[in-house]
Structure formats: C-alpha cells, structure tokens
Residue, then its C-alpha position, 0 to 999 in steps of 0.5 A: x258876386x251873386x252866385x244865384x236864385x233858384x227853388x230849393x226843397x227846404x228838407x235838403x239840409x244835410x249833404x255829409x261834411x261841414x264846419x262853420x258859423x251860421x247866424x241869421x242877421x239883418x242888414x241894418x247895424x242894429x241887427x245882430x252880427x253873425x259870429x264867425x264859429x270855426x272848426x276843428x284845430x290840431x294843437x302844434x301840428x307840426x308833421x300833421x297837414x291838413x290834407x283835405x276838408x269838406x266844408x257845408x254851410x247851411x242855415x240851419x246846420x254846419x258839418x265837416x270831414x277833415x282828413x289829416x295825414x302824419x308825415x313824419x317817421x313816426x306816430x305822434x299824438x295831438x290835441x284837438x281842438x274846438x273852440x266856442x268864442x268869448x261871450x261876456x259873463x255879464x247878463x250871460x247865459x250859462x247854456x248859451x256857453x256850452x256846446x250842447x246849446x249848439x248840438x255840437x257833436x265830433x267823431x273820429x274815424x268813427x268814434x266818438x272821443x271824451x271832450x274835456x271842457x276848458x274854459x277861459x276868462x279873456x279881458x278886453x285891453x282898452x287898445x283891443x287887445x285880447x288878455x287871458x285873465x283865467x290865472x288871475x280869477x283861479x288865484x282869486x278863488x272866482x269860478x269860470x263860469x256864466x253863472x253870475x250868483x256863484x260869481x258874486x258868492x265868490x266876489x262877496x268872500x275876496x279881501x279889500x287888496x284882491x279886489x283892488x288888484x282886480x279893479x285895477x287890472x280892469x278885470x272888475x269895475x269899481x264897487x258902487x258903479x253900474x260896472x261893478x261886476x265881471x267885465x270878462x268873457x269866457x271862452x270855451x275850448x274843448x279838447x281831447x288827444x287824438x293819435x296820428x299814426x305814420x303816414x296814414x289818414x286819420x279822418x275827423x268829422x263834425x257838426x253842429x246847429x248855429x245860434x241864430x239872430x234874425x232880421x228883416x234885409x234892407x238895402x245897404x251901401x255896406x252889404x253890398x261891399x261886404x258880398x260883393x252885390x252888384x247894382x243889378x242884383x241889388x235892384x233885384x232884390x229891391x223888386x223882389x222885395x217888393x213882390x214879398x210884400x204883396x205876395x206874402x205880407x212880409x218883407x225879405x228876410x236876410x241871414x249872414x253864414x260866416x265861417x272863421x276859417x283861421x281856425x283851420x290848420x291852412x294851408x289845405x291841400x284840397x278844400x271843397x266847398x258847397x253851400x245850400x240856402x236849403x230854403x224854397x227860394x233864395x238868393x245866395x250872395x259871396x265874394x268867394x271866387x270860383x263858387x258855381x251853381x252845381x244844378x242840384x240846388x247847391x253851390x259848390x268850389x274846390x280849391x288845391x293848397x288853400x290858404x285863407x285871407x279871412x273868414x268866409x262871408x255867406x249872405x242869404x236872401x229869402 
C-alpha cells in the first residue's frame, strides 16, 4: 500500500517516542538486509501489561514511550530488557556490539537506571535452530566478547579433549581448515530491575540511532510483496527514477526501517504509530493497515489491544 510522496523538511527527525530498527538497504539481494532491532521488554511480566506505546520510526532515529501498569495487589519488581541481536564473532567488530555504536539511551520516569551488559554466545543448529553455547564457552575459560585476538589467547591455552568437545558440539571449526575459529554469535541484553508500584504507571522511555546499509532501489517482484507496492505506484517510481537521474545524476535511493515487534509485552492496549521519512521528497511504502497521511509531514495509526503477526516493514524511497 503506498501510503504517499509529499515534501518534508529534513530537520523533522524527532517527534518524542519511539522504538525501532532502521536500516538503509537496496532492493537487489545483494543489498544488506535491514535488522529488525525491537524495544524494551519486561522479563516474566505477569500482572505488568503494556497499557500504551508510542512508536516513531525514522531513518535516522528510532524512539519510544511505553506505559506499564501493575495490576496485581501489590508492587513487584521486574527486569527489563533490551536486546542487541546476534552478530558473529568472526570478522566481528567489538563496537558494532555495543549499545554505544547506536546511541542507545533509556530513561524511566525520568531517571536514568544503571544497564547491566550481558552477553550471550548463540550457535546456529544445522536445522536453524538457535543454541545458547554461553555456559559452554565460561566452562572453557573463552571470554564473551568480539575481540578475536583475547579469543585466540584463550583457544591457544584449551587442552586436546576441551577443544575436541568443542568441535564436536560445532562451536569451533576444525583446526587446520578455513573454519578453525569461533562460529558463534554474540548477543548483548542489557538489563537492570525497574519497581511496578500497585496500580500505578511507570513510564519508560528510549531511542537510539539505527546502523545503516545503503543502496541504490531498483525495481523488484520481491519488494513490491514485501510492501505491498501496487503496479501504479511501481511505475511511479520507475518514472520517478528516471527523472532522478536526469535532474540529479543519481539514481533513487531505498532504505528498509523494520521494527521487531515481538519483542514487545503484546498485546497492547493502545499502540500509536507515526512514521516520518524526515527527507525532502520521499515515497513511504507499508502493508500496515489503517496508516494515513496526518497532513504534517508524518503518517500516523492507533491500534486498541494490539497483537503483532510479525515485524513491522517500512520502505522508503528518495
């Protein structure tokens, strides 16, 4: 569904909410995909319900208010969460890891809690499945981290049976072979305990800056699906591409902004949504239903006891 192309002044970034996953990407599958980071979530919530959310996606920055409410007979405390997904360790970068890479910053009713950083190695089982090898690697004195000279230290001192074990369980590849080194991931949740009080609103805020990977949009059978672009919006953009390149020497960028939504405490009572391609010209592209043009250079939804089907898919052309 194409929700619209209109003219939008490039310092409307920030509108005051947000929680999402932004990543410029191209059309062709050798572009980068984008990683669909989520929000906040509150460990075994229990009595704790997600009353409201807020959600702004924009290219450049993703932010969100979230509203819990406790109701249960008494205060309880519960971890919350955020969660940076799993990037292999292999050619890995150790800032690319963290949440300073992406300007990750959270506050709560104001204050800012202390985030406990807790990494975890996660192996990829040959039928897909995800395996979380982090007890294997403490066992085995292998640091969790992306730096690959502490890990080889650490793999230079393991005994012929511990490295063995390890090849076996396909956390290492075989010694001698291209694939000798780490084959884990490491994901990163950071964590601290936030106190519910009885029947009343706590309200947690975030933001942070998406890692992007751009590329030039061309036209694809698999896009269109993916956002739901009918064919005269697609020979739009062929046209508008067209011009691009006359006008402006370059062809039409595209970048992809999904937000996992899973990651969430859904259902949610009341979830807004608004999306601001914050670019001069753009053309925005979702198969979210009910998404409008709210005349101020944004689009916007309001869903009541909202519960997802999958992350939500944002495309953006310019």
């Amino acid at each position: 569904m194409r929700i619209g192309q209109r003219r939008f002044k490039a310092a409307r970034v920030l509108l005051g909410l947000l929680t999402a996953g932004a990543f410029c990407a191209g059309a062709e599958a050798r572009a980068e995909a984008p990683v669909p980071l989520g929000g906040i979530a509150v460990e075994e919530p229990g009595p704790v319900h997600l009353s409201r959310l807020d959600l702004i996606l924009t290219p450049a920055i993703i932010e969100a208010r979230y509203q819990f409410q406790n109701m249960s007979g008494e205060a309880v405390e519960k971890e919350v969460r955020f969660s940076l997904p799993p990037q292999p360790v292999a050619g890995a970068q150790e800032n690319a890891l963290s949440r300073k890479a992406i300007d990750f910053t959270l506050s709560a009713d104001r204050r800012f809690p202390e985030l406990e950083a807790r990494p975890r190695a996660i192996l990829k089982d040959i039928d897909g499945t995800l395996l979380d090898v982090t007890g294997q690697l403490r066992r085995a004195d292998i640091p969790l981290t992306a730096d690959l000279g502490e890990i080889k230290k650490s793999l230079g001192r393991l005994d012929p049976l511990q490295r063995k074990s390890l090849v076996s369980s396909g956390i290492l590849g075989r010694e001698g072979t291209a694939d000798e080194g780490p084959r884990w991931s490491l994901a990163r949740h950071y964590v601290y305990r936030q106190r519910f009080p009885l029947n009343d609103i706590v309200k947690i805020e975030h933001s942070y800056r998406p890692l992007n990977a751009q590329d030039y949009f061309q036209v694809s059978g698999l896009l269109a699906e993916k956002y739901c672009i009918d064919d005269e919006s697609m020979g739009m953009l062929e046209g508008k591409n067209t011009r691009s390149l006359r006008k402006r020497r370059r062809p039409l960028f595209a970048q992809e902004i999904e937000y996992d939504l899973e990651t969430v405490n859904a259902p949610i009572a009341m979830f807004n949504l608004v999306m601001n391609p914050a670019d001069n010209e753009a053309a925005l592209f979702t198969c979210m239903k009910g998404v409008k043009d709210n005349g101020k250079g944004t689009y916007a939804a309001a869903y009541e006891n909202f519960t997802p089907s999958g992350p939500l898919k944002v495309l953006v052309v310019y």
